[in-house]
C-alpha positions, 0 to 999 in steps of 0.5 A, spaced: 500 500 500 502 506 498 504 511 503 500 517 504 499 523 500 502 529 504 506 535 503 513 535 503 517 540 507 516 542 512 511 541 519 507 548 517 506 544 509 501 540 509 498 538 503 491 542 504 488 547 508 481 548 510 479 554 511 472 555 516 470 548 520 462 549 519 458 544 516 461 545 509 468 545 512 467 540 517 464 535 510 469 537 506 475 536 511 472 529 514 472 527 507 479 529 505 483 525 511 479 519 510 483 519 502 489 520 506 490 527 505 495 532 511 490 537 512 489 543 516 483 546 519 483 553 520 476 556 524 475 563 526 470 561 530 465 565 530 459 561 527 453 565 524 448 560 527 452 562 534 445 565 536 441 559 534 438 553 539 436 549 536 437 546 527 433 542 523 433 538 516 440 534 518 437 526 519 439 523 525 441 530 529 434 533 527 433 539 533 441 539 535 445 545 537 449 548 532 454 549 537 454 541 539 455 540 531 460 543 530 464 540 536 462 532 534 464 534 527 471 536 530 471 530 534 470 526 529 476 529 525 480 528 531 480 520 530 484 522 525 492 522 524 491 527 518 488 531 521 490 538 525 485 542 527 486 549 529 483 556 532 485 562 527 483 567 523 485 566 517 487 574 514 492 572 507 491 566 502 497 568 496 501 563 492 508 561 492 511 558 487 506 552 486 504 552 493 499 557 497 501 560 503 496 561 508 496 567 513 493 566 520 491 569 526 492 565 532 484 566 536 483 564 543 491 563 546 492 560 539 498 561 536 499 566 529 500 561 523 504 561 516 503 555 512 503 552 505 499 547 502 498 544 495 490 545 496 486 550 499 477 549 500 474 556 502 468 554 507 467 561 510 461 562 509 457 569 508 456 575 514 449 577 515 447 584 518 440 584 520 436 590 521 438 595 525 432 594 531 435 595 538 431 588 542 432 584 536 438 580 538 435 579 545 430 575 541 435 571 535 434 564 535 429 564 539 422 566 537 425 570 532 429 567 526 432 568 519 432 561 515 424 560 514 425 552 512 429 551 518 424 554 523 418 555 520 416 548 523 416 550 530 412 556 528 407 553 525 399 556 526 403 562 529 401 570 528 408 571 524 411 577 522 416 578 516 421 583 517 426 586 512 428 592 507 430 587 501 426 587 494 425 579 496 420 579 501 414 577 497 417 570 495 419 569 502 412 571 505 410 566 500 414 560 502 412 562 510 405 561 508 406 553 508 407 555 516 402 560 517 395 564 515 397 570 519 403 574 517 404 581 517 411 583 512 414 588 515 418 593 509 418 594 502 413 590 497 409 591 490 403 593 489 401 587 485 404 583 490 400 585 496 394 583 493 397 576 491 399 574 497 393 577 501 389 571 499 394 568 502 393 571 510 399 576 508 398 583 510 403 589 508 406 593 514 409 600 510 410 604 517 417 605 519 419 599 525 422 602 531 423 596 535 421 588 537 418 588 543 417 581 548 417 578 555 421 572 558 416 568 553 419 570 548 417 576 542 410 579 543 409 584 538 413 589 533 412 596 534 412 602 529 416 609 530 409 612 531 408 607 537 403 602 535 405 595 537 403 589 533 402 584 536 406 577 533 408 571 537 414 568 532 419 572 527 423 571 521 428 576 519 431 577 511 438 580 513 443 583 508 448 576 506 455 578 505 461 573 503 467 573 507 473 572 502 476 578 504 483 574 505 483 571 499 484 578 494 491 577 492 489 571 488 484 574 482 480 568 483 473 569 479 466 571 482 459 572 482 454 576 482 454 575 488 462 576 489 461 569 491 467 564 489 464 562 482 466 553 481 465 549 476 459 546 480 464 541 483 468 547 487 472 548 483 474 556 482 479 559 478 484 559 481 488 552 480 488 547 487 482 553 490 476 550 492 470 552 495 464 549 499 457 552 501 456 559 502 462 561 500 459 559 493 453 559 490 446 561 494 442 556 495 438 553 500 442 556 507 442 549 511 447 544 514 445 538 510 447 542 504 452 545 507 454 538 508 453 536 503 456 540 498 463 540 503 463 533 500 462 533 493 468 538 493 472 533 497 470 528 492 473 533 487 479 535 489 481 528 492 480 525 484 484 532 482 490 529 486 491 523 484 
């Protein structure tokens, strides 16, 4: 049996780096060292489901913390001798020669790390801002969410409010009406639109939101800048998505309209021996199975580029 494939050089060469260790990271990097590739796991560990209790969607974990995910898929990854799992920002991804050299800042008593690897999976993910509402966080996670498919089950036949400055409200108010008959948008929305979704139990709020108001149970109502408060018992929020890839300008790699990694649908970017995974590259459903899922079909790709 041959050896296995690992990078030559030094211990800081490893013959590929993952970058982010959420559901894309995790299922690419679980993938990778089982084909007997030296790989580095770099996380900055700032998740965006910090806030999230429960997720749903992913068989046989159905209900799990994101955060206790996280700690399996790295449990997982320690079995393996391949593996090396690290806390760290990555701040810089360059080449050098045939190689790329990784740059990270070490996080919680870390130490800073410059490495080279062969390959290089991008699983950082997306940064979202939510609306500028000052009681909005207290209730994130919770009985207000962002993902519609993930949550909207447990708000079933709920009073619903949908809060958002996008042009995309109507499409998301349309998907929550498979949970709800009584949701209120709260932001912008076409004339022809609102009387579509009418029907439907869907109403239209244009007054200005000044803030969410609850109690210990959880949220309660939205209230106006006029002062009114609507009463609601369950929210979903439309943030503002951005990608995280800031580290990665000195490569040139192509991106979408999105300024997303653009791959070949396999996670394969541009860039030759840069791949990426998940909401790093091209949008689609925002949950974990997928996430996974995508993790992997990169690895299958990557793990046939090397032979």
């Amino acid at each position: 049996m041959p050896d296995a494939p690992a990078a030559e050089g030094s211990p800081d060469s490893y013959s590929v780096v993952v970058i982010g260790a959420g559901p894309a990271g995790l299922g690419a990097a679980l993938n990778i060292v089982r084909a007997r590739h030296r790989t580095l796991i770099l996380d900055g560990n700032r998740p965006r489901n910090a806030a999230t209790l429960h997720s749903h969607g992913y068989p046989t974990r159905d209900g799990i913390s994101p955060l206790e995910l996280r700690k399996l898929g790295r449990e997982e990854l320690a079995g393996y001798p391949e593996a090396e799992f690290q806390n760290a920002r990555v701040t810089r991804v360059n080449r050098e020669g045939t190689l790329f050299r990784v740059e990270a800042q070490g996080i919680r008593g870390s130490a800073d790390r410059v490495v080279t690897a062969e390959s290089v999976v991008v699983a950082t993910g997306l940064v979202e801002t939510l609306p500028a509402l000052p009681t909005l966080r207290a209730f994130y996670g919770t009985s207000i969410h962002s993902c519609i498919t993930c949550d909207g089950y447990e708000e079933t036949g709920k009073p619903l409010a949908l809060i958002g400055e996008t042009s995309d409200l109507a499409e998301h108010a349309l998907l929550l009406t498979r949970w709800s008959d009584d949701i209120v948008v709260f932001g912008p929305m076409g004339e022809e639109d609102e009387r579509a979704l009418a029907p439907r139990g869907v109403r239209v709020e244009r007054r200005p939101v000044a803030d969410v108001v609850g109690d210990r149970t959880g949220l309660t109502g939205v209230q106006l800048e006029d002062g009114e408060v609507v009463p609601r018992t369950a929210a979903f929020v439309r943030p503002i998505y951005q990608p995280a890839l800031d580290y990665l300008a000195g490569l040139g790699a192509d991106v979408d309209d999105w300024g997303l990694l653009a791959t070949d649908g396999e996670g394969r970017t541009s860039i030759p021996g840069l791949y990426a995974a998940g909401d790093s590259t091209v949008p689609g459903p925002q949950q974990l199975i997928v996430a996974a899922g995508s993790g992997a079909r990169t690895a299958a790709a990557l793990v046939r580029d090397r032979l």
